[in-house]
N, CA, C and O atoms as a GROMACS GRO file, in nm:
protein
  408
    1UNK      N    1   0.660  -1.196   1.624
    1UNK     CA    2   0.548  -1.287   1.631
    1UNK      C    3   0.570  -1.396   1.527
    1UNK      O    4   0.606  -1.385   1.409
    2UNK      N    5   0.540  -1.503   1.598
    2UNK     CA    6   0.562  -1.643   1.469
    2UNK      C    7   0.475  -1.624   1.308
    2UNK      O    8   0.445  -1.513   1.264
    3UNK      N    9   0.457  -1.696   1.269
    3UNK     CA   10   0.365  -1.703   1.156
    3UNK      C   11   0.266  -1.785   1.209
    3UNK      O   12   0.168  -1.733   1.157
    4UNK      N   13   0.236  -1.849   1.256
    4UNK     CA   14   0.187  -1.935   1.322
    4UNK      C   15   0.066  -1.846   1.467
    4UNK      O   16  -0.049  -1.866   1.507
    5UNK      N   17   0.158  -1.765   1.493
    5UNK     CA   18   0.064  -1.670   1.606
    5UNK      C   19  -0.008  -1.587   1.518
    5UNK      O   20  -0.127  -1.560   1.531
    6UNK      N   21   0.079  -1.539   1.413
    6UNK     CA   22  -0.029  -1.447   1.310
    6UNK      C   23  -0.138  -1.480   1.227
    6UNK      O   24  -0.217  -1.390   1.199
    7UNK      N   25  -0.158  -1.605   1.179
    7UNK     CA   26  -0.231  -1.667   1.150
    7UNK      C   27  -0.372  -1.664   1.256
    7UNK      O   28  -0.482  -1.614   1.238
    8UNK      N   29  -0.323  -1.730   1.358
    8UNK     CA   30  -0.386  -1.765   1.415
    8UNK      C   31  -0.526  -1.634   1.515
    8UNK      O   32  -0.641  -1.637   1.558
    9UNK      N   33  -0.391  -1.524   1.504
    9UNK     CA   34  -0.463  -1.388   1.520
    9UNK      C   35  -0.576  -1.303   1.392
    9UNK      O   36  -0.676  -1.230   1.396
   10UNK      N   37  -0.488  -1.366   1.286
   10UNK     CA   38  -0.610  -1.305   1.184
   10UNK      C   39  -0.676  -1.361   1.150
   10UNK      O   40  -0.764  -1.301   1.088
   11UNK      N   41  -0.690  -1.500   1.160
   11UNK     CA   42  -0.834  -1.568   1.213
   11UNK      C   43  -0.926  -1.555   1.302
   11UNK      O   44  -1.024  -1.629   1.296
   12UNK      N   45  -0.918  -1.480   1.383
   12UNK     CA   46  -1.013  -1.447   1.535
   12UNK      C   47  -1.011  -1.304   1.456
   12UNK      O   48  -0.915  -1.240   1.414
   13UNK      N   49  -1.197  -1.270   1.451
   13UNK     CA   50  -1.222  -1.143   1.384
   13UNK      C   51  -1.236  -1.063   1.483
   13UNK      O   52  -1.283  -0.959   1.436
   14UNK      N   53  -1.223  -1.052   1.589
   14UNK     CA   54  -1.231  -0.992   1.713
   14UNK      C   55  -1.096  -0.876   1.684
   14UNK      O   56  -1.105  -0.753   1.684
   15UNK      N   57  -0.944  -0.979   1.654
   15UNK     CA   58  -0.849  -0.926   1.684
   15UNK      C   59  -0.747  -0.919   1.541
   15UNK      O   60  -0.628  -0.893   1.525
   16UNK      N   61  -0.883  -0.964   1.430
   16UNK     CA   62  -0.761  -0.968   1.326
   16UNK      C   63  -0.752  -0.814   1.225
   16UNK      O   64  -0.686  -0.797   1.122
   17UNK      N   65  -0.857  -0.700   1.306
   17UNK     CA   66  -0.808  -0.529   1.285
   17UNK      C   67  -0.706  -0.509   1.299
   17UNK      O   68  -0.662  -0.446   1.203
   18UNK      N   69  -0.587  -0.543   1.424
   18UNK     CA   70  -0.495  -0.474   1.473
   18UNK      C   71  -0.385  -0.559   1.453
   18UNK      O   72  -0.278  -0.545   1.512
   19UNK      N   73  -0.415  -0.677   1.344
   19UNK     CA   74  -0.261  -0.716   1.274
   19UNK      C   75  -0.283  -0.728   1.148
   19UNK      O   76  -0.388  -0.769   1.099
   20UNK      N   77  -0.165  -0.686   1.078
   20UNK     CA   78  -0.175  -0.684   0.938
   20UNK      C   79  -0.022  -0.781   0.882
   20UNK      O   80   0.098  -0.761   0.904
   21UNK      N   81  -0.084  -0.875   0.812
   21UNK     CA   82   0.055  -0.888   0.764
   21UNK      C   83   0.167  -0.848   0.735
   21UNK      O   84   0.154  -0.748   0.664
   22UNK      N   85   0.318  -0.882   0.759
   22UNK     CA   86   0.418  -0.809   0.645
   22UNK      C   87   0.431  -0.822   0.546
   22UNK      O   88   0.366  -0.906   0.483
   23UNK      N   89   0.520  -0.743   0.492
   23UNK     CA   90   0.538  -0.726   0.306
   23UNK      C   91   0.586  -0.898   0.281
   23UNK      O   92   0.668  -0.936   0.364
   24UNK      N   93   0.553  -0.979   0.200
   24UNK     CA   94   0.650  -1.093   0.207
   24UNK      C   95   0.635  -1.182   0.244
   24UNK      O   96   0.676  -1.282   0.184
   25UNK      N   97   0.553  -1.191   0.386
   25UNK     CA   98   0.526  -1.272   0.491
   25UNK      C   99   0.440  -1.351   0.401
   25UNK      O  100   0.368  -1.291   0.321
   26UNK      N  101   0.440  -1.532   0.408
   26UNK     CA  102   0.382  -1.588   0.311
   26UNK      C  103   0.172  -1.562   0.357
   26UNK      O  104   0.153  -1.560   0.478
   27UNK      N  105   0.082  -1.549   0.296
   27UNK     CA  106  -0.030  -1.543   0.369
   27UNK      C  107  -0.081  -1.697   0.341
   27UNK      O  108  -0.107  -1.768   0.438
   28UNK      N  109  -0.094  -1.743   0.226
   28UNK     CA  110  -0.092  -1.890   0.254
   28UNK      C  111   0.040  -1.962   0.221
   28UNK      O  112   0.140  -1.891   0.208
   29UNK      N  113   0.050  -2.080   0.208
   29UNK     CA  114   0.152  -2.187   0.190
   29UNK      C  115   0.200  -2.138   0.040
   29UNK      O  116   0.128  -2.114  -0.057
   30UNK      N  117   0.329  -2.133   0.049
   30UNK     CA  118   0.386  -2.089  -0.088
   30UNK      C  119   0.353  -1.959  -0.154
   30UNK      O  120   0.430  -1.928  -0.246
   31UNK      N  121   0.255  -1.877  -0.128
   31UNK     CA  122   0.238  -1.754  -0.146
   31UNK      C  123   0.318  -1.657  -0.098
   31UNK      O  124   0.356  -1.671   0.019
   32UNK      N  125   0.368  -1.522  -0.184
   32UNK     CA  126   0.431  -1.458  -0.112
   32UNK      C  127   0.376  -1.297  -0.207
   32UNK      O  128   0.372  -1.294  -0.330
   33UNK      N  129   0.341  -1.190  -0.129
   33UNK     CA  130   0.347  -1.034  -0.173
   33UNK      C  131   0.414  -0.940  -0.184
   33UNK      O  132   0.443  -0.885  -0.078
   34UNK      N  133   0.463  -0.884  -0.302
   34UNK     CA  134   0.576  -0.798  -0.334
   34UNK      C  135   0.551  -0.654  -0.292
   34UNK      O  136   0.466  -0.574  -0.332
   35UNK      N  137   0.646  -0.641  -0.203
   35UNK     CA  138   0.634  -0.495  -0.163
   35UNK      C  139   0.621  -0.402  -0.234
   35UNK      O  140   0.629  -0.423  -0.355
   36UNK      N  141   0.595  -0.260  -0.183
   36UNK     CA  142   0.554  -0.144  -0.295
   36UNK      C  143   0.734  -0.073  -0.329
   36UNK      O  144   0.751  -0.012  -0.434
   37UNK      N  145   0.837  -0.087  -0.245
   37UNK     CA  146   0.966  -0.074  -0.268
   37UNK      C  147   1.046  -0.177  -0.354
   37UNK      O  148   1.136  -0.135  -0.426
   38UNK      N  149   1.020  -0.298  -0.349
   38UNK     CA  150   1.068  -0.399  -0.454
   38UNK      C  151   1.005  -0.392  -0.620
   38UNK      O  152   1.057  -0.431  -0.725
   39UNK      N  153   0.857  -0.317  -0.593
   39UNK     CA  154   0.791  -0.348  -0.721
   39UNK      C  155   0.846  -0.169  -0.820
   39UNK      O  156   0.852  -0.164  -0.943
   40UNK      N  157   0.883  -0.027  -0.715
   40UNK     CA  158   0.894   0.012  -0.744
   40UNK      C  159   1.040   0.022  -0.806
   40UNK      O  160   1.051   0.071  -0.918
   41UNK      N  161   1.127  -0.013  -0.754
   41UNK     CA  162   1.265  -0.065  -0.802
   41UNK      C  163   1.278  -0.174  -0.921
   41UNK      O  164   1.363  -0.186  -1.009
   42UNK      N  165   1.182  -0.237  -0.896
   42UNK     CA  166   1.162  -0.337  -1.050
   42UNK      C  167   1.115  -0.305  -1.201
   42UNK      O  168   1.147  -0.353  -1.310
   43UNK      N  169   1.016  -0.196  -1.160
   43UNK     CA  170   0.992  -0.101  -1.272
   43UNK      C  171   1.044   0.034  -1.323
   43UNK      O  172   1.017   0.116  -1.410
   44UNK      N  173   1.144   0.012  -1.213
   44UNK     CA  174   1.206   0.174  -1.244
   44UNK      C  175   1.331   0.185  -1.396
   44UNK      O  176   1.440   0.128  -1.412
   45UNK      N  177   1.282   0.248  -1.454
   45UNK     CA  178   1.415   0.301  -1.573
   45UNK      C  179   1.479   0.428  -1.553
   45UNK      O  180   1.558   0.475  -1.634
   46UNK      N  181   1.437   0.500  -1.414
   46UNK     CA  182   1.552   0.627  -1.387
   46UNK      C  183   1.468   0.670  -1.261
   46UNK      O  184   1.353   0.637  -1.234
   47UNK      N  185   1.561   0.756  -1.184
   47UNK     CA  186   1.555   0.824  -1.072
   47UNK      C  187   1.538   0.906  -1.030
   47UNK      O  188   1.642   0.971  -1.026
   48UNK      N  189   1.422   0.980  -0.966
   48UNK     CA  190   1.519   1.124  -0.917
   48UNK      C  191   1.428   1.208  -0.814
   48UNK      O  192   1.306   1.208  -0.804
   49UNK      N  193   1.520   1.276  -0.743
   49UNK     CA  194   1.480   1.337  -0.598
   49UNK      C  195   1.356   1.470  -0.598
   49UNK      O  196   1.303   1.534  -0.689
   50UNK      N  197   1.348   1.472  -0.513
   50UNK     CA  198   1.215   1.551  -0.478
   50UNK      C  199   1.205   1.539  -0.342
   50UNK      O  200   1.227   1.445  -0.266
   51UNK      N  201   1.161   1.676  -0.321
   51UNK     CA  202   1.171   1.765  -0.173
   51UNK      C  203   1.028   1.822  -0.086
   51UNK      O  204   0.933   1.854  -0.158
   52UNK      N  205   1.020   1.828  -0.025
   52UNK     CA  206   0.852   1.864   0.060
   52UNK      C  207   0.882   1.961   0.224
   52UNK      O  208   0.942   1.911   0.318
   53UNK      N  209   0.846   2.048   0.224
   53UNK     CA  210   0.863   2.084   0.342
   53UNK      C  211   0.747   2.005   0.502
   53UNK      O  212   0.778   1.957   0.611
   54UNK      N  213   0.608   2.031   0.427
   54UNK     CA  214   0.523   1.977   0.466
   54UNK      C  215   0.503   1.812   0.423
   54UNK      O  216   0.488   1.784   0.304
   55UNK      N  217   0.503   1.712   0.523
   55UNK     CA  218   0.462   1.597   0.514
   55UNK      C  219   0.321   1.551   0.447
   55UNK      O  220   0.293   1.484   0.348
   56UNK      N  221   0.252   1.612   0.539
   56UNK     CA  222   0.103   1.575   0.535
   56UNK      C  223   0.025   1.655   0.393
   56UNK      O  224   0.041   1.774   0.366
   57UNK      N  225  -0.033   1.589   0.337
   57UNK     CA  226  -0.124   1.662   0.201
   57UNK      C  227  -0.013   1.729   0.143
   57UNK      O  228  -0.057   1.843   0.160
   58UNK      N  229   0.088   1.747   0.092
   58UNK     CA  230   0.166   1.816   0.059
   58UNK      C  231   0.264   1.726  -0.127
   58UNK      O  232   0.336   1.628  -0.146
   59UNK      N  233   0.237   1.774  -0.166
   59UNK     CA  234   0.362   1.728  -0.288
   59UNK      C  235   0.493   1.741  -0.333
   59UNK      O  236   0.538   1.835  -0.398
   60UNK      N  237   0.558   1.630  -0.291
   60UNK     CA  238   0.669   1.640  -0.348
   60UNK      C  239   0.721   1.691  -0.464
   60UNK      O  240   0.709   1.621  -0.564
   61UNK      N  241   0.788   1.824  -0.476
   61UNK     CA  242   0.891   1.886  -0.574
   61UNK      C  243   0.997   1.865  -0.599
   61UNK      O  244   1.099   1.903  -0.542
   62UNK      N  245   0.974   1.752  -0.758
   62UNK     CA  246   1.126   1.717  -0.809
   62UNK      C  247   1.250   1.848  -0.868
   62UNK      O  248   1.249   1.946  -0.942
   63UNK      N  249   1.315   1.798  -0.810
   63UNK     CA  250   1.418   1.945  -0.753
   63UNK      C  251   1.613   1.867  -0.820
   63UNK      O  252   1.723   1.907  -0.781
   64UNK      N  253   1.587   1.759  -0.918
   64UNK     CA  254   1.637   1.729  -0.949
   64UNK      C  255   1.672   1.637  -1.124
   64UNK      O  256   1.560   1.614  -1.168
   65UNK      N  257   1.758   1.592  -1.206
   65UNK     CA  258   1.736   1.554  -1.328
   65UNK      C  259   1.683   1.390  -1.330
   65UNK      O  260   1.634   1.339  -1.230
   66UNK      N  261   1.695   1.329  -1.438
   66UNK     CA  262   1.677   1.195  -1.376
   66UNK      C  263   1.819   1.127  -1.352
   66UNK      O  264   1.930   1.176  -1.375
   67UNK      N  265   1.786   1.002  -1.301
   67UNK     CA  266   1.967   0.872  -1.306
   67UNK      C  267   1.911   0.812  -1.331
   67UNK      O  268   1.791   0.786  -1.343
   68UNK      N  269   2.015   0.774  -1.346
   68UNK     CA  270   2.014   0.624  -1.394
   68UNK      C  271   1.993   0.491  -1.305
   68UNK      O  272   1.935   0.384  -1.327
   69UNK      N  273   2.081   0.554  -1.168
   69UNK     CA  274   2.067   0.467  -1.082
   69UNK      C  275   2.045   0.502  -0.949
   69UNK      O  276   2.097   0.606  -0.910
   70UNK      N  277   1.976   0.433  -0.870
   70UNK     CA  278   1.951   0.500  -0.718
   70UNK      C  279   2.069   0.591  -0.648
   70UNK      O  280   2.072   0.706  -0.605
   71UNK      N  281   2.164   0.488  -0.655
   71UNK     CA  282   2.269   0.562  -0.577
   71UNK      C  283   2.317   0.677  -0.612
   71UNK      O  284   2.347   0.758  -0.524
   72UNK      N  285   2.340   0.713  -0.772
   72UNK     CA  286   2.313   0.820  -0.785
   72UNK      C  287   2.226   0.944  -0.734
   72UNK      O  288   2.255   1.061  -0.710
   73UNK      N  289   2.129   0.882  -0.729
   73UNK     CA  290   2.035   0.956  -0.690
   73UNK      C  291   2.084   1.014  -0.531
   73UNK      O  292   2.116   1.130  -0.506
   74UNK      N  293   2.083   0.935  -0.463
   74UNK     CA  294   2.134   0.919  -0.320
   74UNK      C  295   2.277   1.009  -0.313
   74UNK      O  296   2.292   1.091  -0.222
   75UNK      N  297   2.371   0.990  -0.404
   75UNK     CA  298   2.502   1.111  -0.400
   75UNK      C  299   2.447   1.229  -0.419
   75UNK      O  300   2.490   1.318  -0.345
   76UNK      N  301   2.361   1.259  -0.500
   76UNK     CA  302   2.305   1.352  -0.591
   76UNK      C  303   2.237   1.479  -0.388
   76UNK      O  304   2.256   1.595  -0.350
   77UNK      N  305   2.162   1.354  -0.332
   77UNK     CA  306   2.114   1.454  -0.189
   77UNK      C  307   2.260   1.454  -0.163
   77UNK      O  308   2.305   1.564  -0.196
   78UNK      N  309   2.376   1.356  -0.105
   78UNK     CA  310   2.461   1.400  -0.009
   78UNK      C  311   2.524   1.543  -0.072
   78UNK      O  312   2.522   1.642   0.002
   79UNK      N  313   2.589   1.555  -0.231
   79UNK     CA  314   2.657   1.643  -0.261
   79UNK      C  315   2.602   1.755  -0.206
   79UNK      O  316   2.671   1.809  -0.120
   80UNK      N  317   2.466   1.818  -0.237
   80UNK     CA  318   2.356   1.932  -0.237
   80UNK      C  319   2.332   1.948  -0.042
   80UNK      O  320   2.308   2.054   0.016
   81UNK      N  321   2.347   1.816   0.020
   81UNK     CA  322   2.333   1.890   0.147
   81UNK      C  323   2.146   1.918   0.127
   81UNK      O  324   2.098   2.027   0.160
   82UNK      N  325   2.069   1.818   0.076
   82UNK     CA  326   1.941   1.867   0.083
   82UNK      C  327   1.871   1.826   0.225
   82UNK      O  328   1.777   1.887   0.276
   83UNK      N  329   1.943   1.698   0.284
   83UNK     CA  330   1.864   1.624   0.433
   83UNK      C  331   1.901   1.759   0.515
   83UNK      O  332   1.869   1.738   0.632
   84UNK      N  333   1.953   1.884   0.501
   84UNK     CA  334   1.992   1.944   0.596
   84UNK      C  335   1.891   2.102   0.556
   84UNK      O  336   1.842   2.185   0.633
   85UNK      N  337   1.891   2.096   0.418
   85UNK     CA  338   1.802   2.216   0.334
   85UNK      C  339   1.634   2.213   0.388
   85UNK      O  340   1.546   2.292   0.423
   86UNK      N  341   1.651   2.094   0.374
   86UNK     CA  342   1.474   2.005   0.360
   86UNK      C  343   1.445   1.950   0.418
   86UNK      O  344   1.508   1.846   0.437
   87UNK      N  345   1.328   1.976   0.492
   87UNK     CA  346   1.246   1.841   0.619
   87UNK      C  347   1.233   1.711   0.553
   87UNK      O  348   1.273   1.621   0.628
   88UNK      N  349   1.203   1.679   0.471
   88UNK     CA  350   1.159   1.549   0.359
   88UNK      C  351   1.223   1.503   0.252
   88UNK      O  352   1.173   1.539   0.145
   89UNK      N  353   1.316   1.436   0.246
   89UNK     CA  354   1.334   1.435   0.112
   89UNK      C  355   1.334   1.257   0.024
   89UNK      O  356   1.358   1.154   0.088
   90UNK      N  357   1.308   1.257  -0.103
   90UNK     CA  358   1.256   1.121  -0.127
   90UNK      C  359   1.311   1.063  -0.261
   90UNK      O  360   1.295   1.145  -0.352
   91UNK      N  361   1.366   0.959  -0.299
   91UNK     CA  362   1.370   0.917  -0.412
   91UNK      C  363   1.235   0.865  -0.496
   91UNK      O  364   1.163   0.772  -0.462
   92UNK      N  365   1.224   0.931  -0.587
   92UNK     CA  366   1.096   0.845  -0.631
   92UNK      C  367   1.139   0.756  -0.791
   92UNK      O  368   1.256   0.786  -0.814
   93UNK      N  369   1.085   0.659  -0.902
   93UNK     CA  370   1.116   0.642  -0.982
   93UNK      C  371   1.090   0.721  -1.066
   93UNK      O  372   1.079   0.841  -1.040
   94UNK      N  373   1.073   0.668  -1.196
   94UNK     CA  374   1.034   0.758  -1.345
   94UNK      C  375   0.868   0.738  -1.379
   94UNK      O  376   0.808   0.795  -1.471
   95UNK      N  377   0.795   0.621  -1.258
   95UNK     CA  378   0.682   0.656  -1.299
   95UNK      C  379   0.586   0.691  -1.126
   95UNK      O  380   0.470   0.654  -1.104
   96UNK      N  381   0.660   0.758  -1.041
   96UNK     CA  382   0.615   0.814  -0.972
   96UNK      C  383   0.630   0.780  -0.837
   96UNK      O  384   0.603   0.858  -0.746
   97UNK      N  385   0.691   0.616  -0.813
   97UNK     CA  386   0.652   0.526  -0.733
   97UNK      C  387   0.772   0.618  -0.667
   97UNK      O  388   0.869   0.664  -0.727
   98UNK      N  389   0.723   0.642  -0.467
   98UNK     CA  390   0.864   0.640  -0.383
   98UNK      C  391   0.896   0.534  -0.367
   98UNK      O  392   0.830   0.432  -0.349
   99UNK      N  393   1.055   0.561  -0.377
   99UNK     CA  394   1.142   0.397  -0.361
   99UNK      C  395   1.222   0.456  -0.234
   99UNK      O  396   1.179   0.397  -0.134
  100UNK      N  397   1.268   0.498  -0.217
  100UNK     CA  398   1.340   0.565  -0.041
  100UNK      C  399   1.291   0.714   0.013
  100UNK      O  400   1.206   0.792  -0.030
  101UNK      N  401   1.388   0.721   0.135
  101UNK     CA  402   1.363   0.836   0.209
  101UNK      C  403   1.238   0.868   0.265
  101UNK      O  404   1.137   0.805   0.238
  102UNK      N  405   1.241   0.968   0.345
  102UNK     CA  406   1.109   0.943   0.480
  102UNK      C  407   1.072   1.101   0.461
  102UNK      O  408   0.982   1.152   0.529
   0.00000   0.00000   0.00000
């Protein structure tokens, strides 16, 4: 959808429930909103994984030390074989924020 159609949709209050902007997407001229993955990567000073069997209401158990750096983090599941252990698994930062995984 253009910017231009979206606009124009979240102006009509009829129909502007069932669109929501994207992360980024300017909402006015020169404005722009920082995603919750950019802001959590911007504040992050270390890394580290955590596991959930249950999705829903459920808490993630950090099941790992910290890094330094994502990708670490990210070798850290491939070595362990956890996407295969674990229904969920997630990078989060050092102050809580998830930055990957589903």
């Amino acid at each position: 959808m253009s910017y231009e159609k979206a606009m124009k949709h979240s102006n009509n209050p009829r129909k502007s429930k069932f669109y929501q902007p994207v992360l980024g997407m300017p909402f006015k001229e020169g404005e722009r909103v920082e995603s919750r993955h950019s802001m959590a990567i911007r504040i992050a000073t270390s890394f580290n994984v955590r596991v959930s069997e249950i999705y829903i209401g459920s808490e993630f158990k950090q099941v790992s030390q910290e890094f330094n750096t994502e990708d670490e983090a990210v070798d850290y599941i491939r070595e362990n074989d956890l996407e295969l252990k674990h229904k969920h698994v997630r990078i989060y930062n050092n102050e809580g924020m998830h930055v990957s995984g589903w």
